[in-house]
N, C-alpha and C positions, 0 to 999 in steps of 0.2 A: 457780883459780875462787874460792874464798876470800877471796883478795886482792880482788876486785873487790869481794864484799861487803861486805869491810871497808872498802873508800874510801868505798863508798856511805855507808855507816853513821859516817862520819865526817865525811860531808858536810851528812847529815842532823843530824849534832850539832853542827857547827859552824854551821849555816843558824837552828837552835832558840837559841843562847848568842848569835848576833847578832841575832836577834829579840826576846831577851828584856831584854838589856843598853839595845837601841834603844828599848822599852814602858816600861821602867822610868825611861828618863830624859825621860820626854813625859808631860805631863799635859793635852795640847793638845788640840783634836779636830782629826783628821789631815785635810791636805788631799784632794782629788778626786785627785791626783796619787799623793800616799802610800796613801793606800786601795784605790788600784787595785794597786799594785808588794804591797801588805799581802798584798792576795787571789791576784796571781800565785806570790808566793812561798808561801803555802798549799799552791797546786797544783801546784806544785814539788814540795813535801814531800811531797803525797800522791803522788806520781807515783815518787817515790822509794823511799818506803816501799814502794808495790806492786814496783817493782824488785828491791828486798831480799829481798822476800818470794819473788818468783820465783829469787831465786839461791837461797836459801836450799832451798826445794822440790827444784831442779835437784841442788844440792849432797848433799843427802841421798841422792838415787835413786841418783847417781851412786856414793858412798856403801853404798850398799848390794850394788851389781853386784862 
């Protein structure tokens, strides 16, 4: 169970260091194109993180019994 939440949390960190590495080499204003993939992978990450969140909860209870 762990395991899963580590990938997540790995995926989440790799998804942030390719967003930031991409920001930092554009000074452009992004296209219709780029701005839409910008906001999907947002809600990706949010999507994610609530993911983590629920293992992490799950983990615990389970943890506890």
């Amino acid at each position: 169970m762990i395991d899963i939440g580590i990938m997540v949390a790995l995926i989440i960190l790799a998804s942030a260091v390719h967003k930031y590495i991409e920001r930092r080499g554009k000074d452009s204003i992004p296209s219709d194109a780029e701005s839409r993939l910008i906001e999907r992978i947002d809600e990706l990450e949010r999507r994610l993180t609530d993911i983590q969140d629920v293992m992490i909860t799950i983990d615990e209870k389970l943890d506890r019994k």
